[in-house]
N, C-alpha and C positions, 0 to 999 in steps of 0.2 A: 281782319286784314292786317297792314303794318300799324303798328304802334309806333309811337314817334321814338322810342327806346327803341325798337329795330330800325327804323330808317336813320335814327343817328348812330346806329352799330353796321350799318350797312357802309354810308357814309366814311365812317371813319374805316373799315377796312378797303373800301377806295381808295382813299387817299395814300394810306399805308405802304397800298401796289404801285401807285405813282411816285411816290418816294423811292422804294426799293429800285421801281423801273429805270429811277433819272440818274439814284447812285450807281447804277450796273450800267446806264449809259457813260456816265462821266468816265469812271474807271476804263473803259474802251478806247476811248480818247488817245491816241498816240501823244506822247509830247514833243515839242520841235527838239534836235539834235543837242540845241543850245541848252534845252531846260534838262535835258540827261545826262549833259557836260556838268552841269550845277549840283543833278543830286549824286553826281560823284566826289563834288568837293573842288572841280574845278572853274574857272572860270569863262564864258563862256567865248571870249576872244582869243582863246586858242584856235579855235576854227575859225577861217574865214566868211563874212557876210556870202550868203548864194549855197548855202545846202540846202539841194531841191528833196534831197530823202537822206535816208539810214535805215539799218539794219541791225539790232542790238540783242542777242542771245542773252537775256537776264542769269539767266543759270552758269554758263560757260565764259560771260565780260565776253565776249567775240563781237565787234562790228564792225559798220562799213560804212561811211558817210559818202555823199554821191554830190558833187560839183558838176555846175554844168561846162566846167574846159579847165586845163588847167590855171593854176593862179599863183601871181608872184606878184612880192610886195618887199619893202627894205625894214626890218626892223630897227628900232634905236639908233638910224643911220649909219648903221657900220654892217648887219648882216642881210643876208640877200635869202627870204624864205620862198619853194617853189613847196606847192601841192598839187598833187597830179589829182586828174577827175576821180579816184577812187581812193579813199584812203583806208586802211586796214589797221585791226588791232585789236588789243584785249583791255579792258577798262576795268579797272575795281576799282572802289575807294581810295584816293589821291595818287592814283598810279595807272599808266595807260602805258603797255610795255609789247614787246614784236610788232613795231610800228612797221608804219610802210605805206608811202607816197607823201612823204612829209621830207624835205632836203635844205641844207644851209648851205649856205653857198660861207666858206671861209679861207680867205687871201683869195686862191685861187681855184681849191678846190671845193666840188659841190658832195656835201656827206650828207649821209639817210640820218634822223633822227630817227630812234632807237626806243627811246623810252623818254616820258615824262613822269618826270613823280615830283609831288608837291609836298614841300618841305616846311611847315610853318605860315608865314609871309611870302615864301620864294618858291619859284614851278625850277626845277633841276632839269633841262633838256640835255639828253645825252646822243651821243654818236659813235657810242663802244667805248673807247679806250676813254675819251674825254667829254667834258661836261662843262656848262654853263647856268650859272643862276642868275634869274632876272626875279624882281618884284610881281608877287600875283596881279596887283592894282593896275600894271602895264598892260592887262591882260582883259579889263575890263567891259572894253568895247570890241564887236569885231571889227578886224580891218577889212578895206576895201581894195579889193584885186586890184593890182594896177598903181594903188594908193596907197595902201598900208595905212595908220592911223591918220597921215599926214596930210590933210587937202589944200594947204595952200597952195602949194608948188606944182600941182598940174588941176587943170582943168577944174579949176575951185567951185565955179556954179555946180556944175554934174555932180562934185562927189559932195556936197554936201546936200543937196537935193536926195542923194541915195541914202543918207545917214537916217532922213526922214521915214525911212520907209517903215 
């Protein structure tokens, strides 16, 4: 019958299939939007808290991140950022460029953000002609629709209750 040389060879090619099985489940795994913003070099508070999917063409950088309405928040207290439910783009490595549904609100006008590229330390947000550099670090957290980094000044229980999540 079996000798205990084949039932520890049996055994062991068991286990081998179970291994392989759990690495080819792992690998299947989608990752959330935020951890694909990462392994592009980004940080992951570029997007706002509440991307319920994405859509990400590894081959082509083409995707589409999916909000559930749109979202506005103030950054650095001076700019006014609006995302529409659908955002559009192409991502590589430190650069996310034919934006679309991403807008700043500046003085009085609201312009499409166009392209991010990450410069060192600094995310370069552009709108065509012109350009802004903030600190990556700024970028650390996401913000909260409505709130932006900032919860003291509205509704302080609720938004940090959400930070928890």
């Amino acid at each position: 019958m079996f000798t205990e040389m084949s039932i520890s060879l049996i055994r062991s090619i068991f286990y081998l299939f179970l291994f392989f099985f759990a690495t080819a489940a792992s690998r299947n795994e989608k990752l959330s939007a935020y951890e694909e913003l990462q392994r592009y070099d980004f940080p992951m508070g570029i997007l706002p808290k509440g991307v319920k999917d994405y859509k990400l063409n590894t081959k082509t950088g083409e995707f589409s991140a999916y909000l559930n309405s749109t979202c506005s928040f103030k950054l650095e207290n001076s700019y006014q950022l609006n995302y529409k439910p659908v955002i559009k783009g192409v991502i590589s490595k430190g650069r996310l460029k034919k934006l679309s549904g991403v807008s700043v609100k500046v003085v009085l006008l609201w312009l499409n953000i166009v392209e991010v590229e990450r410069k060192g330390k600094n995310l370069e947000f552009s709108v065509g002609l012109a350009s802004a550099n903030f600190p990556v670090e700024n970028f650390e957290e996401c913000p909260q629709c409505g709130h932006g980094w900032n919860c003291v000044d509205e509704v302080t229980i609720l938004c940090l209750l959400s930070r928890l999540d």
